[in-house]
Structures are given as structure tokens and as C-alpha cells.
C-alpha positions as CSV (number, residue, x, y, z in Angstrom):
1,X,-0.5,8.9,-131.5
2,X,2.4,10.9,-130.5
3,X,4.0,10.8,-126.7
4,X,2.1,13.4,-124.6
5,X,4.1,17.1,-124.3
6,X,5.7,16.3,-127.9
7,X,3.6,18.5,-130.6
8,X,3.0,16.4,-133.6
9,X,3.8,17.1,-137.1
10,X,1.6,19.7,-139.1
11,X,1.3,22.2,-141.9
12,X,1.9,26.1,-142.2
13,X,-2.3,26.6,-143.1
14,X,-2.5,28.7,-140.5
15,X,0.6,30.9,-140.2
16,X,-0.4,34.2,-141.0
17,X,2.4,37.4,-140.7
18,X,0.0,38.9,-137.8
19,X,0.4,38.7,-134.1
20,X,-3.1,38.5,-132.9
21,X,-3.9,38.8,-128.9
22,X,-6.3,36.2,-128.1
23,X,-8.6,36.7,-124.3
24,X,-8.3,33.3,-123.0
25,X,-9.8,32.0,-119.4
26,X,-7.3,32.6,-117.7
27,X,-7.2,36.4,-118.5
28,X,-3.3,36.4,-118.9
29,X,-3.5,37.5,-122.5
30,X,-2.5,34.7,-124.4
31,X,-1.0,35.7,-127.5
32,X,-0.6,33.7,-130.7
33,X,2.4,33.7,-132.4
34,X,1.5,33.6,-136.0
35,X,5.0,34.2,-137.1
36,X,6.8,31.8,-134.9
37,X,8.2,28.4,-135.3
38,X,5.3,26.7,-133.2
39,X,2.3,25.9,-135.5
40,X,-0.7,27.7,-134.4
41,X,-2.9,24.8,-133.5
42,X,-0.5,23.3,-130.7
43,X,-0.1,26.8,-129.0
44,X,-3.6,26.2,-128.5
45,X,-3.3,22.8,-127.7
46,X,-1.1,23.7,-125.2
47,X,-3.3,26.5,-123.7
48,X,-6.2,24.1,-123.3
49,X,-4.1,21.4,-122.2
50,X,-2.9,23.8,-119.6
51,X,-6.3,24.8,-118.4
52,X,-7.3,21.2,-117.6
53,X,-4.3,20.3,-115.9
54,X,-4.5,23.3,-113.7
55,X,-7.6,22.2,-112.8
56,X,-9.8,24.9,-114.6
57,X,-11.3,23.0,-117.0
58,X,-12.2,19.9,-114.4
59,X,-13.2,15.9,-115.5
60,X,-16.8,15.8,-116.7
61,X,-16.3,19.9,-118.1
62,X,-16.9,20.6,-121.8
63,X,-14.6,21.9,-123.5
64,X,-16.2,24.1,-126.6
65,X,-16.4,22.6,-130.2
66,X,-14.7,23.2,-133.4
67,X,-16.7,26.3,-134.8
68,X,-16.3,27.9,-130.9
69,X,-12.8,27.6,-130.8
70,X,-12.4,28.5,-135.1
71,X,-14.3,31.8,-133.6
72,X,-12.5,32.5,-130.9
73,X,-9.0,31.9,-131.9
74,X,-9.3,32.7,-136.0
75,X,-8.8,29.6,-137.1
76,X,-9.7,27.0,-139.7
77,X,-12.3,24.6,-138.6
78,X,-9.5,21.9,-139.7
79,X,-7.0,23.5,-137.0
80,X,-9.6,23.6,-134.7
81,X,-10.6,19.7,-135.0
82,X,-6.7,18.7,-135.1
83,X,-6.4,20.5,-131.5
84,X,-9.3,18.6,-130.1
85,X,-8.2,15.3,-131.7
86,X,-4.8,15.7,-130.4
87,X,-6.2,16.5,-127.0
88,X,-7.9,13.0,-127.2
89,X,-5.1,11.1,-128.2
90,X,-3.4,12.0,-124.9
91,X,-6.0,11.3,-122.9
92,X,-7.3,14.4,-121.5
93,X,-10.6,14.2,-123.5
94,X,-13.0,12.0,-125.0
95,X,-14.9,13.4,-128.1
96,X,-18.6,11.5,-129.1
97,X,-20.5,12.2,-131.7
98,X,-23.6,14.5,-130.5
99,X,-22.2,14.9,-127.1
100,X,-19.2,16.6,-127.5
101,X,-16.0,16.5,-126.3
102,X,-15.6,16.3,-122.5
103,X,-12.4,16.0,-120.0
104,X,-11.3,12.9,-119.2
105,X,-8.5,13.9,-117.6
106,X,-8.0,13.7,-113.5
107,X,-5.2,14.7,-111.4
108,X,-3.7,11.7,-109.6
109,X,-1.8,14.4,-106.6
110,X,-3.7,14.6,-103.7
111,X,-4.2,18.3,-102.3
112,X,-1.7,19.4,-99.8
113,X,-3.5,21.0,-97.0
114,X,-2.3,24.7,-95.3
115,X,-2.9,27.4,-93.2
116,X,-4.6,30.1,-94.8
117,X,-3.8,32.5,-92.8
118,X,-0.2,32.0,-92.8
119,X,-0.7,32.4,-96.7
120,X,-2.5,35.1,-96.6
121,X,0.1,36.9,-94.6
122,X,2.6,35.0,-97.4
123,X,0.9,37.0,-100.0
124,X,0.5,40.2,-98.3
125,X,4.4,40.8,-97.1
126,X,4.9,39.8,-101.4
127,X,2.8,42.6,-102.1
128,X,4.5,45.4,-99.2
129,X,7.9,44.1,-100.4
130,X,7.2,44.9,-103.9
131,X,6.1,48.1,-106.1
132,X,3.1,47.2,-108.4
133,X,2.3,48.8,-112.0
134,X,-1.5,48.6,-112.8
135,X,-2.0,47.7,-116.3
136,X,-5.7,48.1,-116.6
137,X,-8.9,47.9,-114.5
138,X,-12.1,47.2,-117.0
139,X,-15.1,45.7,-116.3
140,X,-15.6,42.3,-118.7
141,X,-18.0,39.3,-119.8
142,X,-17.3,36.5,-117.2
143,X,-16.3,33.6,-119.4
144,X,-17.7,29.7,-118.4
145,X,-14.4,29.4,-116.5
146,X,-14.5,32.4,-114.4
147,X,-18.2,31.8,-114.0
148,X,-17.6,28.4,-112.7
149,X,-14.7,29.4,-110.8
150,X,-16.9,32.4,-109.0
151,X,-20.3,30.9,-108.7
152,X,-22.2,33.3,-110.9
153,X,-23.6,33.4,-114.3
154,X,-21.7,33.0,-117.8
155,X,-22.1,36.6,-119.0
156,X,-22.2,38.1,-115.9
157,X,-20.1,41.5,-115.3
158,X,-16.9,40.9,-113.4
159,X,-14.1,43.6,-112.6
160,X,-10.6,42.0,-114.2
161,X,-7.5,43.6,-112.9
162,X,-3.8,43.5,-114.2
163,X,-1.1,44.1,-112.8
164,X,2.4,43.5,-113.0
165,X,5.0,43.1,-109.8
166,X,8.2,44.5,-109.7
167,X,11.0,43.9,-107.6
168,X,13.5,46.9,-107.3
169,X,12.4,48.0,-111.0
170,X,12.5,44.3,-112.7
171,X,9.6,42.5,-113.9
172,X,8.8,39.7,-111.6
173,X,5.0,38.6,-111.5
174,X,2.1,39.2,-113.8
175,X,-1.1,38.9,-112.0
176,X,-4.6,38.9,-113.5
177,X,-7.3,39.0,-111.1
178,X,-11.4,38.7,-111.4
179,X,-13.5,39.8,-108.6
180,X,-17.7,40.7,-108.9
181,X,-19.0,43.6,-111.0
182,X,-20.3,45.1,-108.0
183,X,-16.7,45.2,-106.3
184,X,-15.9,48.1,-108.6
185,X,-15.6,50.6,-106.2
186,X,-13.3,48.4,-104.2
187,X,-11.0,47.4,-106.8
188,X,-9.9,50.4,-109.3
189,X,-6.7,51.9,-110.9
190,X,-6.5,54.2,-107.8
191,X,-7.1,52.0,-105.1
192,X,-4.7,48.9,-106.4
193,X,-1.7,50.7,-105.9
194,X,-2.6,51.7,-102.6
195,X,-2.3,47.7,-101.0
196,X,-2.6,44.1,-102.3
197,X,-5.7,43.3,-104.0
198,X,-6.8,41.1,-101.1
199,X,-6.0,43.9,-98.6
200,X,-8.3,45.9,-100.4
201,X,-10.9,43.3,-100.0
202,X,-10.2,42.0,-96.7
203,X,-11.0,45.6,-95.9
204,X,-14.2,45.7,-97.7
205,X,-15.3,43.1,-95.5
206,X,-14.3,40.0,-97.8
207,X,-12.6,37.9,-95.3
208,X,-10.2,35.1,-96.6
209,X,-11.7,32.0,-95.1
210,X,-10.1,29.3,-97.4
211,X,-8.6,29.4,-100.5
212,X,-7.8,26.4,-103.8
213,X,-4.6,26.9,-105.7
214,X,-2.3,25.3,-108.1
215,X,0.8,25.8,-108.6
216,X,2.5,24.4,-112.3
217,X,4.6,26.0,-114.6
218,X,4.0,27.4,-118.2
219,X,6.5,28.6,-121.2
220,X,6.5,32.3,-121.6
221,X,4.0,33.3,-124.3
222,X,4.7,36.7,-126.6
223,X,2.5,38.6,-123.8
224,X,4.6,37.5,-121.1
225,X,8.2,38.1,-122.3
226,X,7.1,41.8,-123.2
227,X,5.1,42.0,-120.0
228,X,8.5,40.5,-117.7
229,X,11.3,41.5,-120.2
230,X,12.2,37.5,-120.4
231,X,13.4,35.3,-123.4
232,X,10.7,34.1,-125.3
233,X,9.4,30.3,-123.9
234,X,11.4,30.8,-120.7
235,X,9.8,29.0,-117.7
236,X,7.4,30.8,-115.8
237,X,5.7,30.1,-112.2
238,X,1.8,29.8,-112.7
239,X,-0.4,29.8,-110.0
240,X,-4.0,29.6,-109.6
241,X,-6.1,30.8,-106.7
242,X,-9.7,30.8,-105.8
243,X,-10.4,32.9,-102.5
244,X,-13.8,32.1,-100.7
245,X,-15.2,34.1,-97.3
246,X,-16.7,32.9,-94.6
247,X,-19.7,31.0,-96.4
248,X,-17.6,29.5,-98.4
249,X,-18.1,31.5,-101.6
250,X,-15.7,32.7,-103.7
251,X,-15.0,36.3,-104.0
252,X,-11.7,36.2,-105.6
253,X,-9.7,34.5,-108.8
254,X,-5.9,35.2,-109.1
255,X,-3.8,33.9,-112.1
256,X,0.0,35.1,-111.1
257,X,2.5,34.0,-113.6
258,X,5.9,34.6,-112.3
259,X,9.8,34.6,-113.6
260,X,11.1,31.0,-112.4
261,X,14.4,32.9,-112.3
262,X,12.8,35.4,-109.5
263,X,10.8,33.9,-107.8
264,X,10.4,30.5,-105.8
265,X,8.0,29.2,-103.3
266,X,9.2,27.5,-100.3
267,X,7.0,25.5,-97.9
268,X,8.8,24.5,-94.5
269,X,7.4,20.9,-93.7
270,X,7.0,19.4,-90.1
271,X,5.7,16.3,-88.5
272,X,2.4,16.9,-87.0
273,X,3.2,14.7,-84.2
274,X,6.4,15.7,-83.0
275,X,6.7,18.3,-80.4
């Protein structure tokens, strides 16, 4: 068992002279670096890893099994097994025979309650005070995790969105967002750089009523150093945000990933009780 964060020891098997773009959950693009000096099976470690901390792959959620993720990643089944067993020995899932292997793992922070209109208005000045480059507009397969995260069907059609957020010319955020298939009209390569995304929608008649998001951080993968001109496995700002309207369901999934040396979030705390 090694101590959790620190990638164990492990062959080369893998390491092929190929970059090969991978479509993860969170729709960022992760790329694995088949050349690089991390072995292949803890960049996926670390990608899973991520998605249960951050709350997108929650306790009780399956995570898929060794021939899924040999598929999906172009893998051995032996690197696929020694990213689930790793998971296990830190504790963020249990794998049983016949049943799978499931997350353990639960968050001991307690939410931090807001005002989401004061976010809102947060995230709309962000997007008036910046120029934005759309990367692509297409209409995808919604994974389990955006599925989950929207309330609709695995498989369903969803409209994904990338863009990337510039401060005067410089890279600073990279923003992939998933709304409904039938939103298309709402959300296209000539409407995003008209206003932010959730502008566009509040306009549509998609109201922000209340909104989930985490906020942790994430080492720059090969897609995000060409996508924000930074160092390769410099610190970047992850947050993820599901929107919901009035009836509380959600209409809106948003994974930013922002330069930690652009960008900061600050939160001005009071006393409730004082006057």
C-alpha cells in the first residue's frame, strides 16, 4: 500500500510513442501522455480519483470495470485492474467479486452555503470582462456522469460547448459545458460569443434557481497547457457546477479549469448576526 497522492511503482507495458486524446466525464479532453514520464495507468488513476473527489462519481456509484476502462482508454486489461486496485488501496473504492467495484469514498467538508444570485452576477461580470474563443459546439452521447449530473438518460443527446477565456489576449479559463439536446438553438458557435453561456439561457427562460459546485485543483494535463499556453503539470483551478431552475432541475453542467496564476476566487465572509 502506498501513501495516498504518491503513484506507486510500475512498468513501461503501456508507453506507447502516441499521444492519444481520450473523452473523459468531465469533457475537458483529457489527454494521455504516452510519452511522458508518468506511467499511463496513474494518469488514469488520477483522473478517476479526481472525479470522485470532486464529487462526480459520488459513494455508492460504480465505477466501470476492467474491460470498460481497457476500451475506453486503450489499455491492457492488466493496467486497467492495477488502476482499480490502486484506487482500493486508498480507500476510495471497494471492489467484490460479482458486484463490482463501487465508491467508498465520502467527503468529510460540509457544503458552504451562498447566494446564488450574487454568483450568478459573479459569473456574468467574468464573462463581460473577458473575450471568449469558441472551440467547438457539437452535439454528443451523454455519458453516466453527465446523465446523472442532468437527470436524463445515459445515451441521451446533449449539446457540449468549449470554450476558452481570455483575459487581454492570454489564456485564462477553459470551460466545457453540457446543456440538453434540445437547447441547440440556444447554445451555438454564433450565439456563445454573443454573452455568457448562462445569459444565453437565463434568456431562454432557464432561470438560475440554485446551483452545486466544487471547487479543487488539478495538474495541467497535455490538453490544458496547449489550450492555456502553461507549463506542463502547472496547477490549475477546477470547478464544477450544476445549475438547476426553478423546479429544481438541472439545466446546466460547467467544468471551468483555470490558470492558478490568473485567476483566484475570493469570498468575503460575515457574521450573520452582527449588524
Amino acid at each position: 500500500m502506498t501513501k495516498r497522492g504518491r503513484p506507486p511503482k510500475t512498468g513501461a507495458a503501456d508507453r506507447h510513442i502516441v499521444t492519444s486524446s481520450i473523452r473523459t466525464a468531465s469533457g475537458g479532453g483529457i489527454v494521455l501522455d504516452r510519452e511522458g514520464a508518468v506511467p499511463l495507468y496513474h494518469q488514469i488513476y488520477l483522473s478517476l480519483r479526481d472525479e470522485i473527489l470532486s464529487g462526480q462519481r459520488p459513494f455508492g456509484s460504480v465505477l466501470p470495470t476492467e474491460q470498460e476502462l481497457s476500451e475506453h482508454y486503450s489499455v491492457s486489461r492488466i493496467t486497467a485492474r492495477r488502476v482499480l486496485n490502486d484506487l482500493a488501496d486508498q480507500h476510495y473504492v471497494e471492489r467484490r467479486r460479482r458486484l463490482g467495484t463501487r465508491v467508498i469514498f465520502k467527503s468529510p467538508a460540509k457544503p458552504i452555503e451562498a447566494n446564488i444570485d450574487q454568483a450568478v452576477d459573479s459569473l456574468m461580470a467574468l464573462g463581460e470582462g473577458t473575450t471568449v474563443n469558441v472551440i467547438s459546439v457539437e452535439r454528443r452521447a451523454a455519458t453516466d456522469i453527465i446523465a446523472n449530473a442532468l437527470q436524463i438518460d445515459e445515451g441521451a443527446e446533449v449539446i457540449r460547448a468549449v470554450r476558452v477565456r481570455c483575459l487581454e489576449g492570454t489564456p485564462l479559463g477553459y470551460i466545457v459545458s453540457y446543456v440538453r439536446g434540445d437547447l441547440a438553438q440556444v447554445i451555438s458557435e454564433s450565439t456563445l460569443p454573443r454573452a455568457p453561456l448562462l445569459k444565453l439561457l437565463d434568456e431562454a427562460g432557464f432561470h438560475a434557481e440554485r446551483a452545486e459546485q466544487t471547487i479543487g485543483a488539478m495538474l495541467a494535463d497535455p490538453s490544458l497547457v496547449e489550450a492555456l499556453n502553461v507549463e506542463p503539470m502547472s496547477a490549475i483551478l477546477r470547478i464544477t457546477r450544476t445549475v438547476y431552475d426553478r423546479n429544481n432541475v438541472p439545466f446546466l453542467r460547467t467544468y471551468a479549469h483555470y490558470r492558478s496564476d490568473r485567476f483566484h476566487i475570493r469570498l468575503d465572509l460575515q457574521n450573520p448576526t452582527s449588524a
